[in-house]
C-alpha positions as CSV (number, residue, x, y, z in Angstrom):
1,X,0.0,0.0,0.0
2,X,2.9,2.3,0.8
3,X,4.9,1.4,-2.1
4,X,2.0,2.2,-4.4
5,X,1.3,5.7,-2.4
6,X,4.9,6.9,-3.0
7,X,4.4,5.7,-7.2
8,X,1.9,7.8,-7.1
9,X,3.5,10.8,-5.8
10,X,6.5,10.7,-7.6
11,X,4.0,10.4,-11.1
12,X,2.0,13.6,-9.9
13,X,5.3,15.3,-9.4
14,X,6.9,14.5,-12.8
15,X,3.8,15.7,-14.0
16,X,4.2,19.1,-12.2
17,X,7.4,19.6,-13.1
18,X,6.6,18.9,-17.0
19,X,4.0,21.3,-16.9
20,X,6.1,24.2,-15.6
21,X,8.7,23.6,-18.1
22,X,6.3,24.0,-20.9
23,X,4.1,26.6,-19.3
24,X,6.7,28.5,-17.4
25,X,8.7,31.9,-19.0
26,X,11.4,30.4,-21.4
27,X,13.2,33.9,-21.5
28,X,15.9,35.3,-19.0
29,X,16.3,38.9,-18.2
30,X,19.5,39.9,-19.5
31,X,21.8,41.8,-16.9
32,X,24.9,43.9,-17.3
33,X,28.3,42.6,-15.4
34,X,29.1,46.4,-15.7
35,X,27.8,49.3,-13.7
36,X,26.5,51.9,-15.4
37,X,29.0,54.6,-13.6
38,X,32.2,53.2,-13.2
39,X,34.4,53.7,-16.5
40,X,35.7,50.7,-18.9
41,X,39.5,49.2,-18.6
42,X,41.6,50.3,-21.1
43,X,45.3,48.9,-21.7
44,X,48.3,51.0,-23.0
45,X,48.7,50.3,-26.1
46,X,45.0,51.2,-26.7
47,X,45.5,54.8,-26.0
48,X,46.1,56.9,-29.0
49,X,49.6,58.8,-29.2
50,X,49.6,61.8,-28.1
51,X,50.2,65.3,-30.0
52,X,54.0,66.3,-30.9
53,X,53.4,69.5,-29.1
54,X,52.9,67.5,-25.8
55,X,55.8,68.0,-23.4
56,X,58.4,65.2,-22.7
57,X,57.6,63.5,-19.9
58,X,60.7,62.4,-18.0
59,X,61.7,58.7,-17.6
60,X,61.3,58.9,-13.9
61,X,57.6,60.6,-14.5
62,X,56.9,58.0,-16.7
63,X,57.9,55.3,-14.2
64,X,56.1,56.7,-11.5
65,X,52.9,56.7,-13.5
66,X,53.6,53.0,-14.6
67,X,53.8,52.3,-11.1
68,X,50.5,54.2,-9.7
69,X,48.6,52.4,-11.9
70,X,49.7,49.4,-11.2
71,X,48.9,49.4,-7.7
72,X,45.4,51.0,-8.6
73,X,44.7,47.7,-11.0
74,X,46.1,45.5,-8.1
75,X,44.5,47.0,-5.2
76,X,41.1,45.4,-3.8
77,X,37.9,46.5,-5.1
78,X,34.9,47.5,-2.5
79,X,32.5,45.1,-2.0
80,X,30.1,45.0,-4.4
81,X,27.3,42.1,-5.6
82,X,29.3,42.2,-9.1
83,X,33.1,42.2,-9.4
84,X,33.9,46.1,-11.1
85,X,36.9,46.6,-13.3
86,X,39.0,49.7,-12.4
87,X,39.9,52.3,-15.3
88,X,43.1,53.8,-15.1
89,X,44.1,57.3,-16.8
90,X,46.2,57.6,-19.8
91,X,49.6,58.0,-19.2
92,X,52.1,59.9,-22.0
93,X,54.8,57.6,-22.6
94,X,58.0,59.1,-22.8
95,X,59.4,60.7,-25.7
96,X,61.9,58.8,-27.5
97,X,63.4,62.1,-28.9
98,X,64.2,63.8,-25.1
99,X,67.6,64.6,-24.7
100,X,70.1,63.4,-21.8
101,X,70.4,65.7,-19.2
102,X,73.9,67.2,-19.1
103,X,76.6,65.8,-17.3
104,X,78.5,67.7,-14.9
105,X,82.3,68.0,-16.1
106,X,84.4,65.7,-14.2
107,X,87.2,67.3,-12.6
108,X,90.9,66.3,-13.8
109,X,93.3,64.8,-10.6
110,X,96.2,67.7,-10.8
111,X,99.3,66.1,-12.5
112,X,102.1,64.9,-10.1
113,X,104.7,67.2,-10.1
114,X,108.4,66.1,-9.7
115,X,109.9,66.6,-5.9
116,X,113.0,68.7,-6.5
117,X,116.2,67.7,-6.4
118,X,116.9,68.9,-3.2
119,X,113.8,67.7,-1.2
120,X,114.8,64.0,-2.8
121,X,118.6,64.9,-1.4
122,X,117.2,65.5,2.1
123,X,114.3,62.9,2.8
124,X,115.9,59.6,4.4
125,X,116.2,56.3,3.3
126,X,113.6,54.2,5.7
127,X,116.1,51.4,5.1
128,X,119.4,52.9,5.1
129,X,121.5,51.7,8.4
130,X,121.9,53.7,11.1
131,X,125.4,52.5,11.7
132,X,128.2,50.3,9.8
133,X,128.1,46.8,10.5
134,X,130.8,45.3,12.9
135,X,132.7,42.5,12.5
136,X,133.9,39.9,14.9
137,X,136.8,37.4,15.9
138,X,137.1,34.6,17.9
139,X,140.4,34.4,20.1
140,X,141.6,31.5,22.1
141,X,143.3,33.0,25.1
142,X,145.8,31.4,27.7
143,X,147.4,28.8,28.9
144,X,146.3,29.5,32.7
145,X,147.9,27.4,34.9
146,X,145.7,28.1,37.5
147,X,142.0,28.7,38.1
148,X,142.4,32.1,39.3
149,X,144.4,33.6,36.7
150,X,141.6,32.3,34.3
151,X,138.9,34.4,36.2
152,X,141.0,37.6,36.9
153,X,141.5,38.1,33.1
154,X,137.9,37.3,32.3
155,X,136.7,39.3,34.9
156,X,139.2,42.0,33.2
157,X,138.2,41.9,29.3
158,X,134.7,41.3,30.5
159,X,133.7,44.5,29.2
160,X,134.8,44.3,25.8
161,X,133.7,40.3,24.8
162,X,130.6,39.7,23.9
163,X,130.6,36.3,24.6
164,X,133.5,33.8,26.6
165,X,134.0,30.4,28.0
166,X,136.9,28.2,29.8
167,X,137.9,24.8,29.0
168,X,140.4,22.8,30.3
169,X,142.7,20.3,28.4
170,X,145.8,18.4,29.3
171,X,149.2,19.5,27.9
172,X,153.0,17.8,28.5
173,X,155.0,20.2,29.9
174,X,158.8,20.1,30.5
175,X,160.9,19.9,33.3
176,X,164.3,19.4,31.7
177,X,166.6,17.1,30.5
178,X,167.7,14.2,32.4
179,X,170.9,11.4,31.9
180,X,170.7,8.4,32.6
181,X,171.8,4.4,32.1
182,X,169.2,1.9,31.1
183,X,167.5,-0.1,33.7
184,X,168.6,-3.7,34.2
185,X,167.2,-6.8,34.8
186,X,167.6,-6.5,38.7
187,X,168.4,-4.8,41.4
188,X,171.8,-6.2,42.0
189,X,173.1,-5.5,38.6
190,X,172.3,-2.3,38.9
191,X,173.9,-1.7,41.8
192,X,177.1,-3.0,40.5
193,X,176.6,-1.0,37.4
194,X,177.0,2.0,39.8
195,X,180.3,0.4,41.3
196,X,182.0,0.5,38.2
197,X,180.8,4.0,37.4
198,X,182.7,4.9,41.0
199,X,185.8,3.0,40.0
200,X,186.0,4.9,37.0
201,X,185.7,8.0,38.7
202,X,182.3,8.9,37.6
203,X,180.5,10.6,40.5
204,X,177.2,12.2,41.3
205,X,174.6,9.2,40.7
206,X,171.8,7.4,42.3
207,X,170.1,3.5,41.6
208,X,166.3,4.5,40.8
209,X,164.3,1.6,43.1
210,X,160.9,3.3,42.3
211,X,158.4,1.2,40.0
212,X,158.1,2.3,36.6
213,X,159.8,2.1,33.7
214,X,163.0,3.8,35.1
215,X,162.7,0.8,38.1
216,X,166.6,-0.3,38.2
217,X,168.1,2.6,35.9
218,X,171.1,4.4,37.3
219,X,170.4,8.6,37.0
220,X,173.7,10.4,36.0
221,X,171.8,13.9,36.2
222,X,169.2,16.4,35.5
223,X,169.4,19.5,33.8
224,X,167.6,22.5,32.6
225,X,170.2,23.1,29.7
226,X,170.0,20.5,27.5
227,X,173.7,21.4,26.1
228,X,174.9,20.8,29.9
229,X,172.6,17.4,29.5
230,X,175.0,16.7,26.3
231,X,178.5,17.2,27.7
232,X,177.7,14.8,30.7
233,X,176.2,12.3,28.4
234,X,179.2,12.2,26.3
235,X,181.5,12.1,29.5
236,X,179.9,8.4,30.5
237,X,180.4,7.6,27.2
238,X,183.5,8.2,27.0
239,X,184.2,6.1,29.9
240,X,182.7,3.1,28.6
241,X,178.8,2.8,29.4
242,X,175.9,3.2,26.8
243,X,174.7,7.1,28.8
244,X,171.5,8.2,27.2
245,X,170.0,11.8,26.9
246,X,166.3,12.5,27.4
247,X,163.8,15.2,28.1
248,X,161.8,15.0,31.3
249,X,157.9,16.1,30.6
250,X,154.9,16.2,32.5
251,X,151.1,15.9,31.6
252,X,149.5,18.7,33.7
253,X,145.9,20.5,33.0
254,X,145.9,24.0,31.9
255,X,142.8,26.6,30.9
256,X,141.8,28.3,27.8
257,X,139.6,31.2,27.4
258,X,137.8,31.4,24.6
259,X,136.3,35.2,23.6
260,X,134.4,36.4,20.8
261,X,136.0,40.5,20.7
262,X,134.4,42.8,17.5
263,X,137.4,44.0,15.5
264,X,137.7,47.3,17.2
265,X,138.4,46.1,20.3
266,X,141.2,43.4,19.5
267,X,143.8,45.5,20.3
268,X,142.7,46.4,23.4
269,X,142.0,42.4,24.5
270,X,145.7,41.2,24.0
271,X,147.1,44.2,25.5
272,X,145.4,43.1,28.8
273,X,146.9,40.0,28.9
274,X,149.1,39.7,32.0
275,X,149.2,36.1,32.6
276,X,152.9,34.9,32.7
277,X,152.8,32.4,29.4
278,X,149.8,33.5,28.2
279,X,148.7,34.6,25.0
280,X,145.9,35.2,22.6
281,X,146.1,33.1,18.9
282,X,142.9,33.2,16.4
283,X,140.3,30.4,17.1
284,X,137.0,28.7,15.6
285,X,134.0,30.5,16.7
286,X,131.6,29.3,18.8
């Protein structure tokens, strides 16, 4: 029963709808996007050119103008039922035959003018020296004997080194000349060795009974002259026994003092020197 109700229904309302379609106004009202009072859009190229006899309108002007009416197209309209389109005034273009503005002179950088000859003569060098350069040597003072005698002529020439040091180093040193008859194999030949020196009238000797390598020797003499040394070697020898001649040495420490003195005060250094056997001699530097 339903079912057939709602058949019904939807017949009568197909019919309606029909009816009103062919019995209804087929025409619409025609209606105007545009308001009577607001002006059309126009675009540039649209406007006509304008007279020769209209001024020049700067590049700048021309710009600006470009600009204001490009905000005005871009700013929002006012509410309205229909959307509006927004005329913008003509605008001149600029004139192609304006002329540049002038252009100030530029001013010319006054030419450099040679400094005389005597300003050139008196300004300084910033490079030149202030002084000559000084030259050095390295001199190798002594030998000290001693310590003390070392110090005192540093102390001394302290003043005109620039740099010093001491070193010590061992040297033979000689204490004469000394005659003498070979050792033997023992004691008791040397001792008879010296018997027959006495017999023969040879005097002034001793039997050395110390170790070394003079242990059992007989010593005829010692002496500072080495010519003395000579005649008493040659008188044993004349008297039959194989004398031989020898210099006595020592090793014993002695000091240096090395200095480094600038030229100009070498003179000055070894006339200071007072040290008994001591001397200055060139050296390497250090």
């Amino acid at each position: 029963m339903l079912l057939r109700l709602m058949f019904v229904l939807l017949i009568a309302l197909n019919i309606a709808v029909a009816a009103w379609l062919l019995l209804g106004e087929s025409g619409t009202h025609a209606v105007d996007p545009v308001d009577k009072g607001v002006p059309k859009l126009k675009l540039l190229a649209e406007i006509p050119a304008p007279a020769s006899t209209a001024p020049a309108v700067s590049g700048s002007a021309a710009t600006s103008a470009l600009a204001a009416a490009a905000g005005a197209a871009t700013a929002p309209a006012p509410a309205m039922e229909r959307s509006t389109a927004i005329a913008t005034p003509p605008v001149a273009p600029a004139a192609t035959s304006a002329k540049p503005l002038p252009r100030a002179p530029e001013k010319k950088a006054p030419a450099e003018t040679p400094a005389a000859p005597a300003l050139l003569a008196a300004a300084p060098s910033a490079n030149a020296p202030t002084s000559a350069k000084r030259s050095y040597r390295c001199l190798a003072i002594g030998p000290f004997t001693n310590q003390v005698d070392l110090r005192s002529m540093r102390a001394a020439i302290a003043a005109r080194t620039v740099r010093s040091r001491q070193r010590q180093e061992q040297t033979s040193e000689s204490h004469g000349w000394r005659v003498f008859l070979p050792a033997q194999a023992t004691r008791d030949l040397a001792l008879a060795q010296a018997r027959r020196l006495e017999a023969k009238g040879i005097k002034d000797y001793f039997v050395v009974t110390a170790t070394g390598e003079l242990q059992n020797s007989v010593a005829l003499g010692l002496f500072h002259d080495p010519a003395n040394a000579k005649k008493r070697r040659d008188e044993v020898i004349a008297a039959g026994f194989p004398a031989r001649m020898a210099e006595r040495t020592e090793i014993t420490p002695v000091w240096w003092l090395d200095v480094v003195v600038p030229d100009d005060a070498n003179a000055d250094v070894r006339r200071g020197i007072r040290s008994p056997g001591a001397s200055a001699k060139p050296t390497g530097c250090f």
